[in-house]
N, C-alpha and C positions, 0 to 999 in steps of 0.2 A: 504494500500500500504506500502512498506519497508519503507516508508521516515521517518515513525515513528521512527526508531531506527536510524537512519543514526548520523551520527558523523563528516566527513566532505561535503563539497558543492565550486560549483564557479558557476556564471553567467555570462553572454554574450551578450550583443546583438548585434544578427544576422540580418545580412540586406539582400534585391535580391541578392545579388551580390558573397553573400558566405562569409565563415570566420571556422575559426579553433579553438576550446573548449577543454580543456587539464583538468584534474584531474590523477593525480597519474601518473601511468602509462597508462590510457584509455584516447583515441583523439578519438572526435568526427568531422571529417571533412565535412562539407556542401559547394557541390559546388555551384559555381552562378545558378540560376534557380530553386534550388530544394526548396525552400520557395515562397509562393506566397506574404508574404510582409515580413518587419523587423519582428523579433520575441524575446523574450528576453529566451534565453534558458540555462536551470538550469540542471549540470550534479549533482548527490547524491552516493557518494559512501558510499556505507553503509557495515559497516563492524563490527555490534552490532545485526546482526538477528539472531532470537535464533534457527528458524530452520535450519541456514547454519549451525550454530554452532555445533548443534547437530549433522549433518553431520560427521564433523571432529571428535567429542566427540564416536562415535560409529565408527570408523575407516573406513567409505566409502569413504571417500576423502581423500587425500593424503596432502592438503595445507587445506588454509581457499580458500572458491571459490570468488572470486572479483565477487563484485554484484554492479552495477552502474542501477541508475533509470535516466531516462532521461525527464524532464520536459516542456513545457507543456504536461499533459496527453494527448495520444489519438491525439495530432500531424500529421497531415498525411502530407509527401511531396511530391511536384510534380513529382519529380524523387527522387531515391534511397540515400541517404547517407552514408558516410562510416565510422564505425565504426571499429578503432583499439585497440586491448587486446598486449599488448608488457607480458612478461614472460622467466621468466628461461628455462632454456634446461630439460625434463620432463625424467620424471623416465619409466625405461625400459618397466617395467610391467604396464604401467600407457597410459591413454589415456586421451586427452582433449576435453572436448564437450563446444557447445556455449548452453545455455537453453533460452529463452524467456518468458518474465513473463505479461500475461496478465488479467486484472481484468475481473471476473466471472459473465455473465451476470445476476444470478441469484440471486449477493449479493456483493455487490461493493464494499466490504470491503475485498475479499477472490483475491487468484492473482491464477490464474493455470498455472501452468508452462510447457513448450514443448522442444522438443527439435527441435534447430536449425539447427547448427552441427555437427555431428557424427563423432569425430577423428580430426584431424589437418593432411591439407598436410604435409608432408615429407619436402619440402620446405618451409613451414612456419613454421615447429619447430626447423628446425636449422638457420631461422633469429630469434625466439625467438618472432614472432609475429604471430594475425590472425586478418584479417580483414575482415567484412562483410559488406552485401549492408543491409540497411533499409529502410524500407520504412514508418516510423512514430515511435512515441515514445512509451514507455512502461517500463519495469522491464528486463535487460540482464545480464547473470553471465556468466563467465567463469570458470568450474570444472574439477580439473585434479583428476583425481579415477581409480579404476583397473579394468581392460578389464570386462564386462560382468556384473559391479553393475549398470549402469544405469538406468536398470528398477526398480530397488531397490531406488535407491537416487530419482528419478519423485514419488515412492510411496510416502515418506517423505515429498515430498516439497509440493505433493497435495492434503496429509492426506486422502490414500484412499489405503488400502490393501486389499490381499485378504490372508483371515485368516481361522483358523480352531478355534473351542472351544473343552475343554474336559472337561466332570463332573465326580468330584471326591466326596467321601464320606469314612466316617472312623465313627464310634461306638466305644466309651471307654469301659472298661469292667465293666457288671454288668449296663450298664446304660440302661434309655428309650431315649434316645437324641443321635441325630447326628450332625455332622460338614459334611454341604457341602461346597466345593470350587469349582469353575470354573479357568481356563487355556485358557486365548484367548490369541494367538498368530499369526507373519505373516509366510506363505507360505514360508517364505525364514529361516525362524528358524524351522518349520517343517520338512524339509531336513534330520535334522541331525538325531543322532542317540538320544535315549530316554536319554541315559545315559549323552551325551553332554546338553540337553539342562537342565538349572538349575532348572526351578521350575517345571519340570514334576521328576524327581530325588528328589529333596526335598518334597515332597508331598508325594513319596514311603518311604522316609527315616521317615518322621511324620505318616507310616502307614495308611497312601489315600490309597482305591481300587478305582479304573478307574471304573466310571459308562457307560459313552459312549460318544465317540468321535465324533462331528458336522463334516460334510462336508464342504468343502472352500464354503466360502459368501464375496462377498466386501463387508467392513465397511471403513466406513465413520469416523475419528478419533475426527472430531469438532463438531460430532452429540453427542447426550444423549446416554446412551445404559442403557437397565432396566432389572434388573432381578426382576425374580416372580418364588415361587414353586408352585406349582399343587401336594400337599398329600392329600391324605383323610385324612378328620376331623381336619387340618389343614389350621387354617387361616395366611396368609403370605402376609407382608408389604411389596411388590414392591422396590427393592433397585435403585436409580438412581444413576449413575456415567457414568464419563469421561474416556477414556482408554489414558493411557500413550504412544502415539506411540514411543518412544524410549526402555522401559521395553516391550513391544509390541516385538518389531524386535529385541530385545535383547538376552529376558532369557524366553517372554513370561508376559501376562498382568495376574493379581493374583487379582480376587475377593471372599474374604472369610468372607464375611457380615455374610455367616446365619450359626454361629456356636449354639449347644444344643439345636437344635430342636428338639421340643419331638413330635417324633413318634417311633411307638412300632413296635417291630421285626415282620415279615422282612419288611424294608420300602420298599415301592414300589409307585413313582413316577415321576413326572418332571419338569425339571430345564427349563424353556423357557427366552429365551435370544430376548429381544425386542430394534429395531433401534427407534429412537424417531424421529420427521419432524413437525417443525415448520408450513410448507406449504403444507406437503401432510399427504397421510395413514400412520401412525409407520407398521414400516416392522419387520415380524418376520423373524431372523437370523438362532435362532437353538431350535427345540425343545427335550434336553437330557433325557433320560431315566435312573432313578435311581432303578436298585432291589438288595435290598440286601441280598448278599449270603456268608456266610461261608468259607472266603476265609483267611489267616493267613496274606498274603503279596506278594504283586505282583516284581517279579523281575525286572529293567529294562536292556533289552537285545534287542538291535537293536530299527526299528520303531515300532511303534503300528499303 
């Protein structure tokens, strides 16, 4: 849960009868009834997480997004309580959503985040406030970012995109060894044109040829991902790593473990890119086709 990083806190104890919990700018108000007894309730605003941070550090969000966890966990009240986010007057191009963060049934340590509300009335961005009903505790932010990134900032916060790979490969002269590299990146860096994104350009600029580009797969960002080649007469040490999801949604994620590999002209094989699961089957992602051909330098011009 965020309380790991959190930096400020206040408590309360709340009786039947109701009472009012203040941190920062967020009020948490409990009327009489909506607790079934006293309860001592702990707001955490935490403003040290590294994925909000990263938010801001990649330009999706406009502000740092106020991230307040509400204690005891998993809380449920009888009736609804009201939560208020008070805030500045918002930037033109900018919209504010409420997200809810709740822990993962399948690993109680992981939070997936939803979204609550879509936009702020009209009316409540020029009191410079929004309030919602809750109905128990858990993880809530407040994100101001520009019209249309939302699905992008939920990919981030739940380490799950959908991505594309490309296998590249280069041959020095005169040699029996190759350099391959793989290019995973998100669907949202995909977009652009070959020449914007940095590390498909860089890789034509180090004379890479494009071996073959994977079709979109969701990856999982806090899973393992393995790479393995498949050449003949080539035996190959399985590379494991972690993908950066910020270099990820960036410029593009860069693995170039298997540089001088010796295989003799033309090589002809494949790059398989495997998902790792602690609790189930490893998923295979992408299996790229490597042949090489006689080619001087590929230009990059538009998408591939």
């Amino acid at each position: 849960m965020v309380s790991k990083h959190y930096s400020r806190s206040t408590r309360k104890l709340i009786t039947e009868d109701g009472g009012v919990i203040k941190i920062d700018d967020i009020i948490l108000s409990i009327a009489a009834g909506c607790l079934a007894k006293s309860t001592e309730i702990t707001l955490i605003l935490d403003d040290q997480n590294v994925v909000f941070k990263s938010l801001l550090d990649l330009g999706l969000v406009d502000a740092a997004p106020r991230v307040v966890e509400c204690l005891p966990d998993g809380l449920k009240f009888v009736k609804p309580a009201d939560l208020t986010f008070r805030f500045e007057k918002p930037i033109s191009d900018s919209e504010r959503f409420v997200l809810h963060g709740s822990t993962s049934n399948c690993d109680d340590q992981d939070t997936v985040w939803e979204l609550m509300i879509d936009d702020i009335k009209e009316k409540s961005a020029l009191q410079g406030l929004v309030k919602i009903k809750i109905n128990g505790f858990c993880i809530y932010s407040l994100i101001l970012a520009k019209r249309g990134w939302l699905a992008r900032i939920l990919c981030h916060l739940n380490h799950s995109f959908t991505c594309c790979a490309y296998a590249f490969y280069r041959r020095l002269p005169s040699m029996d060894t190759i350099d391959i590299s793989v290019v995973i990146m998100s669907d949202f860096v995909d977009e652009r044109a070959v020449d914007e994104i940095r590390q498909l350009k860089n890789h034509y600029d180090e004379h890479y040829i494009k071996a073959e580009k994977g079709m979109d797969k969701r990856v999982h960002t806090k899973c393992f991902l393995e790479i393995s080649l498949d050449f003949p007469g080539l035996e190959s040490t399985p590379f494991k790593f972690k993908i950066d999801q910020a270099e990820l949604d960036k410029d593009g994620y860069v693995v170039d473990h298997f540089n001088g590999i010796a295989v003799h002209k033309p090589a002809k094989g494949k790059v398989r890119i495997t998902e790792l699961h602690e609790s189930s089957e490893n998923e295979v992602l992408w299996t790229l086709n490597v042949c090489e051909r006689e080619v001087i330098k590929e230009e990059p011009s538009g998408k591939l």
